[in-house]
DOVO-911847 format. One record per atom (N, C-alpha, C): x negated, y, z; residue number from 1; atom name; residue in three letters. Coordinates in Angstrom, 2 decimals. Atoms other than C-alpha are relative to their C-alpha. Layout:
N
X / Y / Z / NUM / CA / ALA
...
This chain:
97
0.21 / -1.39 / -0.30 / 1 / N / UNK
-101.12 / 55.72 / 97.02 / 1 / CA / UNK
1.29 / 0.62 / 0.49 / 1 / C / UNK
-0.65 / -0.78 / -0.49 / 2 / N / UNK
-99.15 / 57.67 / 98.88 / 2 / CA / UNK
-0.06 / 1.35 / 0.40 / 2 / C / UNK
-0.77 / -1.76 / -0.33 / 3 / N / UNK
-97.35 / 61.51 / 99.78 / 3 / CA / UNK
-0.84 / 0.09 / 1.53 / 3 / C / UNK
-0.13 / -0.43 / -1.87 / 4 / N / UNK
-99.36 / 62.56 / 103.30 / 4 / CA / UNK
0.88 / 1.35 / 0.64 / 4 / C / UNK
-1.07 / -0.72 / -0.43 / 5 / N / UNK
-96.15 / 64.31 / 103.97 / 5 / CA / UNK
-0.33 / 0.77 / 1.61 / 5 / C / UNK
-0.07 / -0.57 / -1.08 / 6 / N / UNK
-96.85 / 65.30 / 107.35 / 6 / CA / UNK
-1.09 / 0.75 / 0.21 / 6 / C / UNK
1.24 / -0.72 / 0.44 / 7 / N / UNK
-100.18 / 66.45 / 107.02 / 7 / CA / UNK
0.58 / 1.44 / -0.78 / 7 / C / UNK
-0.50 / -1.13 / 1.19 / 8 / N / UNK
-98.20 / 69.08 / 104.17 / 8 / CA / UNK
1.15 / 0.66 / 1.07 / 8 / C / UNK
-0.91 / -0.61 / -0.25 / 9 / N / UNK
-95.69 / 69.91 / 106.40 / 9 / CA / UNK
-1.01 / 0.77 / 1.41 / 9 / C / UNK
0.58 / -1.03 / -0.97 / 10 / N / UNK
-97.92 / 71.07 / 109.38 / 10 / CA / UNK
-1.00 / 0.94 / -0.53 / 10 / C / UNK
0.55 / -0.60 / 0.61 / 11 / N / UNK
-100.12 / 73.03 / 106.75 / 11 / CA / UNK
1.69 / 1.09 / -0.53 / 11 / C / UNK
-0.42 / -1.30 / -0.09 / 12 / N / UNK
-96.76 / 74.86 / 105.83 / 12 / CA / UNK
0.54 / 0.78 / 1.52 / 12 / C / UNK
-0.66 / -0.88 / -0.92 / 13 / N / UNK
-95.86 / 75.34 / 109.26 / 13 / CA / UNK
-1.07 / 0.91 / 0.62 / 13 / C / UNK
1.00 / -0.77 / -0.40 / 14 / N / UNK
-98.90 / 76.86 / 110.37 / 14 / CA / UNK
-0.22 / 1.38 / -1.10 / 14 / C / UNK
-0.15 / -0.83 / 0.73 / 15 / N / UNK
-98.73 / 78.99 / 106.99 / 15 / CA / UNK
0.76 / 0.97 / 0.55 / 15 / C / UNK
-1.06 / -0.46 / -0.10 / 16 / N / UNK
-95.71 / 79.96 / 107.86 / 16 / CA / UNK
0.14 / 1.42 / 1.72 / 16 / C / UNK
0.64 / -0.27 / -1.60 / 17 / N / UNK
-96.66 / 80.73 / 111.72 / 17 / CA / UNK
-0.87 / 1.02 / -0.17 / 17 / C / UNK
0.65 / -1.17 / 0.42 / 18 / N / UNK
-99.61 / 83.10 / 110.12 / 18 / CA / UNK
0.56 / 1.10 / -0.18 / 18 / C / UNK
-0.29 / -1.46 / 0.54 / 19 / N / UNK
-97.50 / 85.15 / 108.21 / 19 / CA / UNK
0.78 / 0.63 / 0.71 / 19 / C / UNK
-0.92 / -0.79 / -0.66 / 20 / N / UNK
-94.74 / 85.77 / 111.03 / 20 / CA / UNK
-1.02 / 0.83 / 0.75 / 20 / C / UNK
1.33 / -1.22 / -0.60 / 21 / N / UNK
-97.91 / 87.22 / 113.14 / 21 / CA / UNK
-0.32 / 0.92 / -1.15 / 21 / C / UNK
0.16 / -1.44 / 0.73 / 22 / N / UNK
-99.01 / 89.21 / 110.28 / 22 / CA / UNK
0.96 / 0.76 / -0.10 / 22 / C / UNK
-0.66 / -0.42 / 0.42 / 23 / N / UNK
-95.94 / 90.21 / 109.50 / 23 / CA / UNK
0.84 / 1.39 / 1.32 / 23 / C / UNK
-0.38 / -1.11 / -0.77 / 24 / N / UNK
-95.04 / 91.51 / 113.15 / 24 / CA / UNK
-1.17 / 0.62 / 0.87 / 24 / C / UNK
0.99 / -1.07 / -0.36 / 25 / N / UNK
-98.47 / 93.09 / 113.53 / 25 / CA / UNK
0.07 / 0.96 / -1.25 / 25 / C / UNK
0.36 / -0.95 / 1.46 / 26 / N / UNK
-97.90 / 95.04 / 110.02 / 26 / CA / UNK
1.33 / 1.16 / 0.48 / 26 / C / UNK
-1.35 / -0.90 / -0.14 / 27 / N / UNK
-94.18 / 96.17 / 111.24 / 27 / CA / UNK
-0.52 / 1.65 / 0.31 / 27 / C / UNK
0.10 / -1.67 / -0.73 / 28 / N / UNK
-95.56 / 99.51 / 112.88 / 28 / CA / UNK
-1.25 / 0.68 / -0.76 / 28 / C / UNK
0.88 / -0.89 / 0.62 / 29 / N / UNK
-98.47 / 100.26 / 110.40 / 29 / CA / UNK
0.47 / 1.15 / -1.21 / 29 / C / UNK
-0.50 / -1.11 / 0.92 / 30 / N / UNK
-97.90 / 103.55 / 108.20 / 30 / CA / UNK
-0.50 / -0.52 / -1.29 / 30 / C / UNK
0.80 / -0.19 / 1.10 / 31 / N / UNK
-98.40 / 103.68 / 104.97 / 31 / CA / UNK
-1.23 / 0.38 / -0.42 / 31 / C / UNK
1.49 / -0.53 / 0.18 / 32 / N / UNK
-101.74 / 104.12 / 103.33 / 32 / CA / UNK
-0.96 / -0.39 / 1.48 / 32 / C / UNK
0.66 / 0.28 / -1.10 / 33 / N / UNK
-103.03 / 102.51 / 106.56 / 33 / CA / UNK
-0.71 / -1.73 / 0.12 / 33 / C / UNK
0.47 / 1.54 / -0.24 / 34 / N / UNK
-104.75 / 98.81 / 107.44 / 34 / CA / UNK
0.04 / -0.26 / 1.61 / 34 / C / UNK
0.39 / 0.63 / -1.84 / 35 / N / UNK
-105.22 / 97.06 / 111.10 / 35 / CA / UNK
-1.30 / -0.91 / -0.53 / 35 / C / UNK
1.55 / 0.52 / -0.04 / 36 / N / UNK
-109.09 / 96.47 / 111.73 / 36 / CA / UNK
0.62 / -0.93 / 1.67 / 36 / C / UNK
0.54 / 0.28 / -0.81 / 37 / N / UNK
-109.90 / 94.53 / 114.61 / 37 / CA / UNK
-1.16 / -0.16 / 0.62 / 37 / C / UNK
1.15 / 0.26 / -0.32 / 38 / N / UNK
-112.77 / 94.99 / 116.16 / 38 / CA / UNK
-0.96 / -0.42 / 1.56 / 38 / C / UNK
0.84 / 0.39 / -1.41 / 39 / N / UNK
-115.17 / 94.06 / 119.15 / 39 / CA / UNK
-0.45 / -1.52 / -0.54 / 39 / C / UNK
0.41 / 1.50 / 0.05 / 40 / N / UNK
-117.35 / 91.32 / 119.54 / 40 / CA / UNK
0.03 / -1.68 / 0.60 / 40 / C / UNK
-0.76 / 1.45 / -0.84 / 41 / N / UNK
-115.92 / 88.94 / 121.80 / 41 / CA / UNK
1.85 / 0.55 / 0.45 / 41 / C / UNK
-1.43 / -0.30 / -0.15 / 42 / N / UNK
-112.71 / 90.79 / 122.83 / 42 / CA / UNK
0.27 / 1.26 / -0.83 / 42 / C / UNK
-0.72 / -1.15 / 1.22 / 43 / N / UNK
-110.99 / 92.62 / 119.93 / 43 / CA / UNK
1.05 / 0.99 / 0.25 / 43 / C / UNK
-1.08 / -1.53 / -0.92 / 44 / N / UNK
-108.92 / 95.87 / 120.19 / 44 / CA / UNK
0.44 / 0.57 / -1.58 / 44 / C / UNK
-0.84 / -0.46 / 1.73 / 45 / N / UNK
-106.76 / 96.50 / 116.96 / 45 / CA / UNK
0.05 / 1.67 / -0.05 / 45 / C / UNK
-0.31 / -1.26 / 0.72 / 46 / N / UNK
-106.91 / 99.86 / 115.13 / 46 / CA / UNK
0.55 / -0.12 / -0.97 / 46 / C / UNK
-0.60 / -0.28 / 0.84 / 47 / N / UNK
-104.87 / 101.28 / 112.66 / 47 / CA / UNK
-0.69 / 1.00 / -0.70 / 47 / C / UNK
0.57 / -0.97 / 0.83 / 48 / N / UNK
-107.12 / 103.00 / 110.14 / 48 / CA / UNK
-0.01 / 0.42 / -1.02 / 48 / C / UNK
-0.15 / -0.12 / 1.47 / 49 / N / UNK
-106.67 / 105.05 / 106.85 / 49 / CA / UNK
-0.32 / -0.87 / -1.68 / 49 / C / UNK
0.24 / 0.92 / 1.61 / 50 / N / UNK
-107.00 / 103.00 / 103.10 / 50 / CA / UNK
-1.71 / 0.92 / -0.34 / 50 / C / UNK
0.88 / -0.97 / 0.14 / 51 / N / UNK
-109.54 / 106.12 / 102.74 / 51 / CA / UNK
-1.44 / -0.66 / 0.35 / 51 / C / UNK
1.30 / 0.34 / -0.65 / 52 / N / UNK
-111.84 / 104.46 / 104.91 / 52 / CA / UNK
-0.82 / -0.74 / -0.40 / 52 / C / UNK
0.37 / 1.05 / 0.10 / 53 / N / UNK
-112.48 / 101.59 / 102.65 / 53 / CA / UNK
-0.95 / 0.22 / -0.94 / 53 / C / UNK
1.16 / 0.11 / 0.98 / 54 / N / UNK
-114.78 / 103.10 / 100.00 / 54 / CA / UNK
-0.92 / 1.14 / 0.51 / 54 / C / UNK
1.46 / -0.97 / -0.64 / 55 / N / UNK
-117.05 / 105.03 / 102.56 / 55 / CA / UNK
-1.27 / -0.81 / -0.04 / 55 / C / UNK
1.40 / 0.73 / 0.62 / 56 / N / UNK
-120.99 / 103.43 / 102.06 / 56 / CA / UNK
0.70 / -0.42 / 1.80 / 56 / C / UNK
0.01 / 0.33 / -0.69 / 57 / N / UNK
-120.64 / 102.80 / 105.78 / 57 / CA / UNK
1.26 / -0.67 / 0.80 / 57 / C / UNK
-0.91 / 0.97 / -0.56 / 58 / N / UNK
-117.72 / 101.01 / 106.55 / 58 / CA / UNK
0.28 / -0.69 / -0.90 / 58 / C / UNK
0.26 / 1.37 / 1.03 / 59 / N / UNK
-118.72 / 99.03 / 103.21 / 59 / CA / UNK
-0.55 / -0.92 / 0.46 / 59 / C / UNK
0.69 / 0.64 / -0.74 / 60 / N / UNK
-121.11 / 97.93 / 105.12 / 60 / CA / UNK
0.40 / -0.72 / 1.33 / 60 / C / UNK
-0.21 / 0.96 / -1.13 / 61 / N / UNK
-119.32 / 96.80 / 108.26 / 61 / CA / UNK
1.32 / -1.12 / -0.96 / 61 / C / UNK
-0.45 / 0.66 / 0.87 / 62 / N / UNK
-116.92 / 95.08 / 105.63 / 62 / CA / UNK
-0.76 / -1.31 / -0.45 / 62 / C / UNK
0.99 / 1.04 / 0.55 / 63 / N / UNK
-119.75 / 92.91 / 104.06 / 63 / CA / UNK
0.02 / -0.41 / 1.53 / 63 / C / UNK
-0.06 / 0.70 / -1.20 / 64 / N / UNK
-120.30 / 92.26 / 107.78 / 64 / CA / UNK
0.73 / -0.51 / 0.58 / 64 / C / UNK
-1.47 / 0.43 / -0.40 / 65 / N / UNK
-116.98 / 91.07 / 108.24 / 65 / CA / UNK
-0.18 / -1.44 / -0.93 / 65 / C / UNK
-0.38 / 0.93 / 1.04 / 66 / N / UNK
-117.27 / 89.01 / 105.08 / 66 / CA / UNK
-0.76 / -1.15 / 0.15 / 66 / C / UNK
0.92 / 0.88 / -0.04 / 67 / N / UNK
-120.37 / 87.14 / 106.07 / 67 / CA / UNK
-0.16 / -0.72 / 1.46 / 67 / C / UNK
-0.46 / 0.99 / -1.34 / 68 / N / UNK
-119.26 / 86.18 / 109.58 / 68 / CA / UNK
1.35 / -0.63 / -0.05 / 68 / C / UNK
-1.09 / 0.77 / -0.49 / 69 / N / UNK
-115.80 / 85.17 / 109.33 / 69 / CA / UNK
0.75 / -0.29 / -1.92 / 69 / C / UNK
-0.17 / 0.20 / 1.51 / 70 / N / UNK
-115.72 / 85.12 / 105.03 / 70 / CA / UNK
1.24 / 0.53 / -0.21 / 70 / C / UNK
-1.54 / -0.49 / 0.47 / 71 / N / UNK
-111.84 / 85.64 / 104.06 / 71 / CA / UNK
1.00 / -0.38 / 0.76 / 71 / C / UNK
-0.64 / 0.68 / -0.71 / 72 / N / UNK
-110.36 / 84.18 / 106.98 / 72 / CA / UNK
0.26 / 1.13 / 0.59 / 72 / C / UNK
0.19 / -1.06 / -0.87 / 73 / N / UNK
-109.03 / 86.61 / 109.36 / 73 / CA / UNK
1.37 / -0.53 / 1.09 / 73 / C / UNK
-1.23 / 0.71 / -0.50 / 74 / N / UNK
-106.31 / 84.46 / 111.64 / 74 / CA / UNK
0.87 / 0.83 / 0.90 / 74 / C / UNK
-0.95 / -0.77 / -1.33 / 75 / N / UNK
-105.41 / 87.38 / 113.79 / 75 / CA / UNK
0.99 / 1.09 / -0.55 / 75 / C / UNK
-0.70 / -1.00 / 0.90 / 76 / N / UNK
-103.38 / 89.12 / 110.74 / 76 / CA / UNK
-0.43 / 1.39 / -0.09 / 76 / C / UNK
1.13 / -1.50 / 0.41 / 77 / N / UNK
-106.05 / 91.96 / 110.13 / 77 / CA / UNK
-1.23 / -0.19 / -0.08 / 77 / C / UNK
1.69 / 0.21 / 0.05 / 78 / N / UNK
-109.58 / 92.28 / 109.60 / 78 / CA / UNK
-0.74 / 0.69 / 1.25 / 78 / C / UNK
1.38 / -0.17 / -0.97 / 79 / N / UNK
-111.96 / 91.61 / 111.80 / 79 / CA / UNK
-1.26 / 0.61 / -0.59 / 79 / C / UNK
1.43 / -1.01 / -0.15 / 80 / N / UNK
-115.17 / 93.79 / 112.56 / 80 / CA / UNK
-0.56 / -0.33 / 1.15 / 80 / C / UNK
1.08 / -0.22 / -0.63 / 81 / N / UNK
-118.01 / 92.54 / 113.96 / 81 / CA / UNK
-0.72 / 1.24 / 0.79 / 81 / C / UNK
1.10 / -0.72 / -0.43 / 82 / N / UNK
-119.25 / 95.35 / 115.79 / 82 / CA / UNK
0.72 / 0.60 / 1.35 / 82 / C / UNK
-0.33 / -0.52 / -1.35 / 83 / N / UNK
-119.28 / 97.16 / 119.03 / 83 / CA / UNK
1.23 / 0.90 / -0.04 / 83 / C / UNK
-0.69 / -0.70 / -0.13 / 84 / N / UNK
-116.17 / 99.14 / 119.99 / 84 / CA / UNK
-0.43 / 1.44 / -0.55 / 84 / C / UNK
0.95 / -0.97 / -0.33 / 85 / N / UNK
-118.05 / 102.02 / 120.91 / 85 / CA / UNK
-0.74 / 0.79 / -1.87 / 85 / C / UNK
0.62 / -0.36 / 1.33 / 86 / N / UNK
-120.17 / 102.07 / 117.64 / 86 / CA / UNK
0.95 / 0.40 / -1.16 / 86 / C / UNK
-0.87 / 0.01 / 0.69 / 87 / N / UNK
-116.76 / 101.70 / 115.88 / 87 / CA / UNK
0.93 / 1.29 / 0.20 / 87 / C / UNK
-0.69 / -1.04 / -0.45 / 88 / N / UNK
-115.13 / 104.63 / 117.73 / 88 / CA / UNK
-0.50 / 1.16 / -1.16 / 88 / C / UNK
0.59 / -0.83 / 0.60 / 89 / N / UNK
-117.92 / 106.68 / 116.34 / 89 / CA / UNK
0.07 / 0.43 / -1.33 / 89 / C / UNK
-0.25 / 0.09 / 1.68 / 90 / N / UNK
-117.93 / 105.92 / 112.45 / 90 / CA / UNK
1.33 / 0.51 / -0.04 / 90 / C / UNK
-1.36 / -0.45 / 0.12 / 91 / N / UNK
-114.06 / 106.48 / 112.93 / 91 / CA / UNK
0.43 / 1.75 / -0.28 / 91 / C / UNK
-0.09 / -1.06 / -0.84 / 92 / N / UNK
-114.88 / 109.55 / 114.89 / 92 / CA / UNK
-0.56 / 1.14 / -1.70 / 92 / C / UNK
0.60 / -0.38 / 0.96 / 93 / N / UNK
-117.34 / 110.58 / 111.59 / 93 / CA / UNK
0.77 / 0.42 / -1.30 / 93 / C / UNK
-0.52 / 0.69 / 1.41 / 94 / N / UNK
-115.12 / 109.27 / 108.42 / 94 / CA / UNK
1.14 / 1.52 / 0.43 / 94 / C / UNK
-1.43 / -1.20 / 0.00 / 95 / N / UNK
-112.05 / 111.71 / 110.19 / 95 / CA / UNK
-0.69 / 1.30 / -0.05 / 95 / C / UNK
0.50 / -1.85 / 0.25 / 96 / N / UNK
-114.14 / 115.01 / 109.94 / 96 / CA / UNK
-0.28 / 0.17 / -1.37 / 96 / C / UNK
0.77 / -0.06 / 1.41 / 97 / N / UNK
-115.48 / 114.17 / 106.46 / 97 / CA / UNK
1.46 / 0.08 / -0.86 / 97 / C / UNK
């Protein structure tokens, strides 16, 4: 039996590789803020309030997040399934409320 050393080392470099992307997509977010990504084939990063996360309806595009791409999110933010457009709107909603 043997160490598959190399196998371990391209699992931390790819770790490693993740977190510098997260790390310089997080540089410019404010406090109290997250980065969504959303669209359904080509994604378009927002920066949206913490606030937003216990509204019934962007619980719901959440679960929809969770059940297409589970806990994975490789682009250092959460992805959202859904139309731009549709996403503008809820945004557009959540900031008047």
């Amino acid at each position: 039996m043997g160490i598959r050393l190399p196998s371990i080392l391209l699992n931390a470099k790819q770790i490693l590789k993740m977190q510098a992307i997260s790390a310089r997509n997080q540089s410019n977010v404010p406090k109290g803020h997250i980065v969504v990504y959303v669209g359904e084939i080509q994604r378009k990063r927002f920066v949206v309030p913490i606030s937003y996360l216990k509204h019934p309806s962007f619980v719901d595009l959440l679960n929809r997040s969770e059940e297409e791409f589970g806990f994975c999110h490789p682009v250092g933010g959460l992805m959202i399934p859904c139309r731009e457009d549709a996403f503008l709107n809820l945004a557009a909603r959540l900031h008047r409320s």
